[in-house]
N, C-alpha and C positions, 0 to 999 in steps of 0.2 A: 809313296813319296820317294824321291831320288836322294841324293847326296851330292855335295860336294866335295869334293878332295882335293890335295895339295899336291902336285907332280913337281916341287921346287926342286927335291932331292934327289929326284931321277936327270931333272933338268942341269942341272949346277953341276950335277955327275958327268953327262953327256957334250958338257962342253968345258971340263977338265977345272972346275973351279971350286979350290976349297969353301970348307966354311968359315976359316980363317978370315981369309977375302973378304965374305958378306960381311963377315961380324966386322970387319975394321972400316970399311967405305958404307958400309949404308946403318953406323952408329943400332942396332942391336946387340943385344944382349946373345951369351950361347944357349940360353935355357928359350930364350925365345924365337932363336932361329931354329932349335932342335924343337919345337911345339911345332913349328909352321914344315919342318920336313918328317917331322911324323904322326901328320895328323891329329894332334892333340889340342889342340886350338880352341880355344875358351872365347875370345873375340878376337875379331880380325880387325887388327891397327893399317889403316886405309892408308897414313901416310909411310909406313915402314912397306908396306908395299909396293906404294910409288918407288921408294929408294931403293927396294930390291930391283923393281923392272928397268930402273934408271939405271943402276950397273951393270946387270946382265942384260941390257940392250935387248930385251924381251915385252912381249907381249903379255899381259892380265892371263890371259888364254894359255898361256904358254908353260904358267907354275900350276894353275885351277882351273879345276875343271868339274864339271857336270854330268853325274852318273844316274841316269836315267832308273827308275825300278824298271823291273821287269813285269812288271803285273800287265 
């Protein structure tokens, strides 16, 4: 079985945007946007997601992604 993971923190890196930022326009928490940029993610809140991609003008695709096993 594959995996999902979270490229938000590479993403928000690569186009120069603190965490500061997220955490004050898209109303999260720091313990909850440090879960979602390091993989530690217990459930995935669907709308704090909208409000991520709705700030950084991004795509679902673009923070998660899908890693294939290798088998």
């Amino acid at each position: 079985m594959g995996k999902v993971i979270f490229t938000l923190d590479e993403y928000r890196i690569s186009k120069g945007i603190s965490k500061y930022k997220i955490i004050k326009h898209c109303d999260v928490s720091h313990t909850q946007l440090n879960s979602y940029c390091n993989n530690k993610v217990a459930r995935i809140d669907l709308p704090v997601l909208a409000r991520i991609c709705d700030y950084l003008e991004c795509e679902i695709s673009d923070i998660l992604k899908y890693i294939p096993d290798d088998e």
